[in-house]
N, C-alpha and C positions, 0 to 999 in steps of 0.2 A: 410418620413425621409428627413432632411434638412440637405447640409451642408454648409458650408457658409464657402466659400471660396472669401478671397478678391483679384480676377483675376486682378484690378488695380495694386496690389501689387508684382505681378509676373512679372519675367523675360519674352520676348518671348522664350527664351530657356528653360522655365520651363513650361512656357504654352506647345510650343511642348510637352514637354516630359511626360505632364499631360494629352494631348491626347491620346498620346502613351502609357500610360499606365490603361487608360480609356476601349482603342479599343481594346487591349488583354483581358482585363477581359472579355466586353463584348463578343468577340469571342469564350471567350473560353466556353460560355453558349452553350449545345447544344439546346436547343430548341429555341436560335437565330434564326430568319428569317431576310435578310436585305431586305429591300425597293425595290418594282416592280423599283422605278426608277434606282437602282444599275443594276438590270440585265437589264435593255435596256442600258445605260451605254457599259456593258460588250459587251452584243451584238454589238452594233455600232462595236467596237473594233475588235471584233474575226472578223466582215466584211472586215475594214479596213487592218485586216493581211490575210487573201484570196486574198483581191486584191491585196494588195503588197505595200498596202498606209503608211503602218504605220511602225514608227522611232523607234530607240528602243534606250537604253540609259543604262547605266553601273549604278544598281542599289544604289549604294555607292557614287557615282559623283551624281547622280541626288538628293540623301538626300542632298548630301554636296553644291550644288547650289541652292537650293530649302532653308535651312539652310540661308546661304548668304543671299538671298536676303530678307528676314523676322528681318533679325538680322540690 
């Protein structure tokens, strides 16, 4: 199946929102696996928060800066 979608022609605000709504569907498949490389990812992370390394961020500001700076 093809679809042809012309991404030149997209906003980045629609490209977002077409990831976003890309990443639900596929999530919502249960017999989704993600990639060994996500859970080392995760791992590093859960280490980082044992140590006491890791910054945390108000999940709403950090879409809305992350937004910003794409835009």
């Amino acid at each position: 199946m093809s679809n042809n979608i012309a991404l030149d022609k997209l906003t980045k605000q629609e490209k977002l929102q077409l990831m976003e709504d890309l990443w639900q569907d596929i999530s919502a498949d249960s017999d989704y696996s993600p990639p060994q490389w996500h859970k080392n990812i995760l791992d590093e992370r859960a280490q980082a928060i044992s140590k006491g390394d890791a910054k945390f961020s108000d999940w709403n500001k950090a879409k809305e800066e992350i937004r910003k700076r794409v835009t």
